[in-house]
N, C-alpha and C positions, 0 to 999 in steps of 0.2 A: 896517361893511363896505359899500361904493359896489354898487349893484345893478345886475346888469345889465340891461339891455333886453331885452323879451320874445322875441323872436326869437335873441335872442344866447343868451340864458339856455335855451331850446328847442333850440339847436344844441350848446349845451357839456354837455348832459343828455344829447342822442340820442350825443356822441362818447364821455362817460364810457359807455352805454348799449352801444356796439360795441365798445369797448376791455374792457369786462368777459366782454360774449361773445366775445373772441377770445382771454381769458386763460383762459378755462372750460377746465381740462383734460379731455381722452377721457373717455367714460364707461368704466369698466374691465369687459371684456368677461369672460364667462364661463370665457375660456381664464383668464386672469390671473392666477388663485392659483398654478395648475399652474407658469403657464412661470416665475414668480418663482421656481420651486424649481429652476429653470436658473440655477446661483451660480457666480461666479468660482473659489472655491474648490474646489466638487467637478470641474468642467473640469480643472483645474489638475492635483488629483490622479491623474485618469486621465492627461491627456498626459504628467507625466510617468515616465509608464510607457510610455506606445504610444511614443514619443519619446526612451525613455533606451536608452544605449547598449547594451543588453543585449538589443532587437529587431535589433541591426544592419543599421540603414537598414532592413529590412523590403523589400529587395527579393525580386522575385517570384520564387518558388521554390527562396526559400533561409531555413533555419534560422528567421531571424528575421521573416520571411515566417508561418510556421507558428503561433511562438511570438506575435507578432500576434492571428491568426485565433484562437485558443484562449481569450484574454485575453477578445479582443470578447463569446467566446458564451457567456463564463462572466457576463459585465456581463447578456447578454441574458436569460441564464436566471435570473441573481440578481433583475433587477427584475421578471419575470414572465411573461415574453415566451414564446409556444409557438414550438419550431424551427419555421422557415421555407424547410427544404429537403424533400425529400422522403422519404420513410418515417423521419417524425421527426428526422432530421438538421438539426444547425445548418449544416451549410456544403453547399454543392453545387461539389462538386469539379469538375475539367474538367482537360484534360491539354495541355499546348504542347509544342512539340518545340525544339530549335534544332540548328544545323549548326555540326561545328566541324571545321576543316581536319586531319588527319592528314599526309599529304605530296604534294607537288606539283612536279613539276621539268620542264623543255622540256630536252631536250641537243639541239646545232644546233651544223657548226660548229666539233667539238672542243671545246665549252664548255657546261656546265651553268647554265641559268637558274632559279632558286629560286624558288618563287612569292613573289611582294612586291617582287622584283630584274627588272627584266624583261618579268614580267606579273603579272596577275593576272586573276582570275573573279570572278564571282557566283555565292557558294557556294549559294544557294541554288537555283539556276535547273540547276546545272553539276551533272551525274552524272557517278559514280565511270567513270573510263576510265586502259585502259592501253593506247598503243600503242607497237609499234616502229617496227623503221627503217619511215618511210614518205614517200611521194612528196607532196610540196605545190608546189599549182598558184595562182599569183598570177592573180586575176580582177577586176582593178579597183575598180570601189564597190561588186563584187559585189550588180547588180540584172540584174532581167528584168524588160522593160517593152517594149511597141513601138517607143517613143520612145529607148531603148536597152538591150543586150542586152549585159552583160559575160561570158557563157557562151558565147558566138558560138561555135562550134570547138572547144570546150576540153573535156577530156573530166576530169570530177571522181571519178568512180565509185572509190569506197574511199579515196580521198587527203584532206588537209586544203588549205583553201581559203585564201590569205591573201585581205583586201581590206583596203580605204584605210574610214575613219571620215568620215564625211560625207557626200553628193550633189554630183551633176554640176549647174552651175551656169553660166548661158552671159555672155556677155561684161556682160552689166550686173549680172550678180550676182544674177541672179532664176534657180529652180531649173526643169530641165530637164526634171523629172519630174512630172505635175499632183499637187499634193496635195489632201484632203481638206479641208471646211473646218472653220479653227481646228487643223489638224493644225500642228504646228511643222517638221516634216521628215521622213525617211523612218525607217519604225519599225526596231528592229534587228528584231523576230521576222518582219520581211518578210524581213530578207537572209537571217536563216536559214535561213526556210524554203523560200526561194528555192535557196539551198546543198544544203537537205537533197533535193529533187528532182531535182538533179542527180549524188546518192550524194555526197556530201561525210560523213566521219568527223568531221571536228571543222571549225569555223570561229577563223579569225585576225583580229582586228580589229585592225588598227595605230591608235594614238595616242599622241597627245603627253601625254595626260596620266596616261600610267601612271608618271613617275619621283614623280610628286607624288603617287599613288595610293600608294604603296611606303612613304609617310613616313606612313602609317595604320596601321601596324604588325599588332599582332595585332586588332583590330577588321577587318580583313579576313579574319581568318582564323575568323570565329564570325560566324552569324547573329543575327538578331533572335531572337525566341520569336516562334513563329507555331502554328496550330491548323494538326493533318494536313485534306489535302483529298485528296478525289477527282483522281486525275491521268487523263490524256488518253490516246488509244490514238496521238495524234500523234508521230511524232517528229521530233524538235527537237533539232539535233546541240550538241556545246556548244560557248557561245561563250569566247574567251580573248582576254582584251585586250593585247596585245604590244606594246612599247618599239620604234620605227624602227632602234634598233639589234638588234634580236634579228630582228628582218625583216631587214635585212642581211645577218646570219649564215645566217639561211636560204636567204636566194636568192641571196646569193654577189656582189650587187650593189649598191650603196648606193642606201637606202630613197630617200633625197633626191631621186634623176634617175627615180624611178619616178613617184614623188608629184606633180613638178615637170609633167611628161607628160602625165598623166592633168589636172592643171589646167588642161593647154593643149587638153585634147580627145583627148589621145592614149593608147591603151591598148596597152603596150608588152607583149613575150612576157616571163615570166620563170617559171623550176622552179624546186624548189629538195629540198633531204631536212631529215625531224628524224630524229635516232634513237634518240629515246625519248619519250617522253608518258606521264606519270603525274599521276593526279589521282586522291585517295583523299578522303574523308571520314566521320564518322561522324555520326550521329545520336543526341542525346539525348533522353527523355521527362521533362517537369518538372513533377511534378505542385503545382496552385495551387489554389484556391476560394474561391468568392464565402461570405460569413456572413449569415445571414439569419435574422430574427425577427420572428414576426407577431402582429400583436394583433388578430385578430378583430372585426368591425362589429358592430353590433345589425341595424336589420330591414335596411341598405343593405350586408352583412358580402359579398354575391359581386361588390362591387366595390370596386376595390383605389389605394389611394394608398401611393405608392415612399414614404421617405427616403432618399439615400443618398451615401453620398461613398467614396471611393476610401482605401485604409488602405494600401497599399503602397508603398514609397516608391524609390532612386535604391541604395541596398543601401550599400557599402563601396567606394568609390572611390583607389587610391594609399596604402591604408592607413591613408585615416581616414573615420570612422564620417559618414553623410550624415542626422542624424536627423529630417528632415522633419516638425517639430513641425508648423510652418504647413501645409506640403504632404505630405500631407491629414491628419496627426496632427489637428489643427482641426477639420475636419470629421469625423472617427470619433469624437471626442471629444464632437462636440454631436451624432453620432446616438445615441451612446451613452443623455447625458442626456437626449434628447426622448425617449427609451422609456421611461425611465423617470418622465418627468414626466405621459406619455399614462397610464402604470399606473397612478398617483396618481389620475389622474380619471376612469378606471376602479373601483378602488377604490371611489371616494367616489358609485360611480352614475352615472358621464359618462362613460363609453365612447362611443368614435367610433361613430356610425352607419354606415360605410366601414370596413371593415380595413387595419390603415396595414403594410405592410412597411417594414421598418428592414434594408436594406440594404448591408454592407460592399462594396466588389469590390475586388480582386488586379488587377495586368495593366494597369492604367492608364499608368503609365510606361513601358509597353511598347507603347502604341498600343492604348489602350481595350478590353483585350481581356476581362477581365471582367465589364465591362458587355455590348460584344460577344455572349458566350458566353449570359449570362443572354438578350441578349434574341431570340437567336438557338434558345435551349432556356429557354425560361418554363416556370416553376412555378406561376405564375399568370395566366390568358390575357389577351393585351396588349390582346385588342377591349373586356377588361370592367377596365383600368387606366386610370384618369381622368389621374392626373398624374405626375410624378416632381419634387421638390424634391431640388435634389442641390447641395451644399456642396461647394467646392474651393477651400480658404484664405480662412480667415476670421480668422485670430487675428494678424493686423498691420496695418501703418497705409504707405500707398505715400505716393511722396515728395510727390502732387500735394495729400495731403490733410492736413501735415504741422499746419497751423495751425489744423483743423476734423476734426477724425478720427473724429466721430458720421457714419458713414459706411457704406453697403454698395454695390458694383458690383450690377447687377441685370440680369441677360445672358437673351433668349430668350420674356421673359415675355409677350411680342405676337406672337411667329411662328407661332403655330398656332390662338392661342385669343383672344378678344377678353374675356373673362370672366378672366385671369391676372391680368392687372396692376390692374381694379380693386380683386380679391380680394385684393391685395397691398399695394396703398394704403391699402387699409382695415384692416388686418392693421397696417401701419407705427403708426397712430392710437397703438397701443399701446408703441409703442418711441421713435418720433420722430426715427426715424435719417433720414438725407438718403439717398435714392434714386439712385443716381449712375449713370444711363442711358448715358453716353457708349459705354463700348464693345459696345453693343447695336445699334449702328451697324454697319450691312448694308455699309456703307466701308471698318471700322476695319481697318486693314492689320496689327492681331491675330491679328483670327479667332479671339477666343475660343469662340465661339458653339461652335467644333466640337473643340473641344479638352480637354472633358471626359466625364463617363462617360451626362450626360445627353443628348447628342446622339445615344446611341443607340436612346433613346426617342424624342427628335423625331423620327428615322427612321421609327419606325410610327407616324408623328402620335400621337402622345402629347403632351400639353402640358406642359411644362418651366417651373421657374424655377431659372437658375444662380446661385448667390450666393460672391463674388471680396468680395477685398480688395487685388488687383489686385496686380504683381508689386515686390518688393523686392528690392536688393544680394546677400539671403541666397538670393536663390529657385535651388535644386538645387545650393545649395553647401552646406558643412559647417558653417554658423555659422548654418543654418534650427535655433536650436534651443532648448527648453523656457524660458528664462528671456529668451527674446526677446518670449514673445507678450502681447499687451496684453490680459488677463483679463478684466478689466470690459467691455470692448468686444465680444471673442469672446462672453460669456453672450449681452451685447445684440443681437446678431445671430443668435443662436441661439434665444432668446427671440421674432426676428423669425419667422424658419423655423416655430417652433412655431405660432404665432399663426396663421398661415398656412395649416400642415399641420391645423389643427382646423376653421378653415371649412369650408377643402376637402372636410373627412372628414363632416363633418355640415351641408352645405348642403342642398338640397334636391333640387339637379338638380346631375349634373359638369358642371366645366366643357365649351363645346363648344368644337367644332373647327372654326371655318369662317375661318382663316385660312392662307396658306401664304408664307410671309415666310423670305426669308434673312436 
């Protein structure tokens, strides 16, 4: 064998020398044993249960909803976990309401308009009213301003008000009225209240886009689920969005030469009668709950570290079942097992120094309202919660990462806390998954950052880390389901979380908070 030169033979020593040290695998960190007991297989067997068709989608406060939450706290209680609601309770219940139309009709006219034909409301904004025959007075863009005054003369007291949908705008098509800034135009609860001072019973808003409103069928006719509030001693008459032909029939004169008028500056006289106004509806209470389980710290136990992800899902949609394996079956499924993998090293003498709560919430599919609710009503005070790690779809592969799918989104982990993401990097050591920051981008015209249950902790500066697998073909369709998700991959990222959730729980200081980042 030909020798090489001293210097060559020094240089091909020191590269074999850094190619050994870059092949050195992790040292395996004391979490390791544990999170290895996070298997593709036991995943598997819970989702498919939290994900078979016998939850029924698992939407919020229904049936399968219930049957869900009961599952979880029997997992919690099976591995060890003490309830984590109050007066020993697994779940901390809370109550939504929602509004659903009973009947609604305008007669004008000699003719009956049905609500969805003609007009419609905002059931939720809109109280129950009946009037009869009653006198309506056409009042322009219905405003009061110095700058213009559609009440000039007009006397509203007890009558309903039509007006035109938009603001007065003068020959270059800049508005006539000073807005605020960053305001887009004139608000409605100014014309109303502007209406309701001059004794106006109801308000008319004429637009064009109520025939296209009307092809929204019964989702018009049902609210959201929302939490009851404190209402106002204000009143606020209600508003009703009216068809230019139903304006017509009321004032006996075609909406068109009115409309036309008023664009040109001009605000024409015009009455008119309904002779009837009915608007009913009723009110349901749906009662939901967050599931919770906690494992207790050692000497760091009155400060608190979340897990948590969302178990509710999109319910029964046209008759087929929506089983949201990925979303968030996924995630309820790996908080399941990190409880159980944290009781393992409990057990064995390695309980968290932090108390970790394990998490479910309800209500997410309806607009974060479980998270909401908890953190709006804590069972554990939010000044002495350091973090929340909160999972929402983890168990599939998006089309960007079709060729490389060792992969996690990592959404939030720099917005509050400078201490996140390296806790997280170092945390990965143990997984070797690729970090996929992209939609953590304060740009990304996403917005995931705010579209799950943990941005309601970011709220109380709370430090977050969101973990996505980012959105697929299946995402809130009917084919999100149990034999779609990639097993070995969900552990791996579940296994990341945990690695994670164990720093966190026994570092030495929480992380701080001296960041404020969108």
């Amino acid at each position: 064998m030909k020798k090489l030169p001293l210097l060559a033979s020094m240089l091909a020593v020191g590269t074999v020398a850094c190619a050994q040290v870059a092949k050195k695998p992790a040292k395996p960190a004391a979490s390791t044993p544990y999170a290895n007991g996070i298997t593709a297989a036991d995943l598997k067997k819970h989702l498919y249960i939290i994900a078979g068709d016998e939850m029924e989608g698992r939407e919020t406060g229904k049936p399968g909803q219930y049957k869900a939450a009961k599952y979880i706290a029997e997992q919690f209680k099976r591995v060890g976990l003490q309830p984590g609601g109050k007066d020993g309770q697994w779940e901390q219940p809370f109550s939504l309401f929602q509004d659903t139309l009973t009947r609604s009709s305008i007669t004008a006219g000699g003719k009956t308009y049905e609500f969805g034909n003609g007009f419609y409301s905002a059931l939720r904004e809109t109280v129950n009213q009946t009037l009869g025959q009653t006198a309506v007075v056409y009042a322009g863009y219905g405003i009061t301003h110095e700058a213009q005054d559609s009440y000039k003369d007009l006397d509203l007291n007890d009558k309903i008000v039509i007006v035109a949908d938009g603001e007065p705008m003068n020959a270059e098509g800049k508005p006539l009225i000073p807005r605020q800034e960053g305001q887009q135009g004139l608000q409605l609860k100014d014309k109303l209240r502007a209406a309701a001072n001059k004794g106006a019973r109801a308000v008319f808003l004429v637009s064009d886009r109520v025939p296209a409103m009307g092809r929204a069928g019964d989702r018009l006719r049902r609210t959201g689920l929302y939490f009851e509030t404190m209402t106002t001693m204000e009143f606020i008459p209600n508003a009703y969005f009216i068809s230019p032909d139903l304006a017509s029939a009321i004032l006996g004169k075609p909406w068109s030469e009115l409309a036309a008028s008023l664009k040109a500056g001009r605000q024409e006289a015009a009455t008119g009668q309904v002779s009837e106004l009915v608007f009913e509806k009723g009110k349901n209470e749906i009662k939901s709950s967050n599931v919770l389980g906690i494992l207790p710290g050692t000497d760091k136990k009155d400060e608190y570290l979340f897990i948590t992800a969302h178990y509710d899902h999109i319910g029964i949609i046209g008759g087929k079942v929506h089983n949201g394996a990925d979303d968030d079956g996924s995630g309820t499924v790996a908080v399941i097992e990190m409880a159980e993998a944290f009781m393992k090293a409990k057990k064995a003498g390695k309980g968290p120094r932090r108390s970790i709560v394990f998490m479910t919430v309800a209500g997410e599919e309806k607009g974060l309202l479980g998270s909401r609710y908890y953190t709006d009503n804590p069972i554990y005070p939010l000044q002495e919660t350091v973090a929340d790690l909160n999972i929402d779809m983890i168990g599939r592969i998006d089309a960007d990462h079709k060729k490389d799918s060792n992969y996690v989104y990592i959404i939030g982990d720099d917005k509050l806390s400078s201490d996140m993401r390296p806790i997280s990097e170092a945390a990965n050591e143990q997984t070797k998954l690729k970090l996929d920051y992209r939609y953590n981008d304060p740009n990304d015209p996403n917005r995931f950052y705010y579209r799950s249950d943990h941005y309601m902790f970011a709220q109380h500066k709370i430090p977050i880390i969101f973990y996505f697998n980012g959105v697929h073909p299946d995402y809130h369709g009917e084919g999100d389901e149990p034999h779609k998700i990639s097993y070995g991959l969900l552990a791996k990222r579940a296994q990341l979380v945990f690695h994670t959730a164990w720093s966190i729980a026994n570092r030495d200081d929480r992380p701080k908070v001296d960041r404020n980042e969108k």
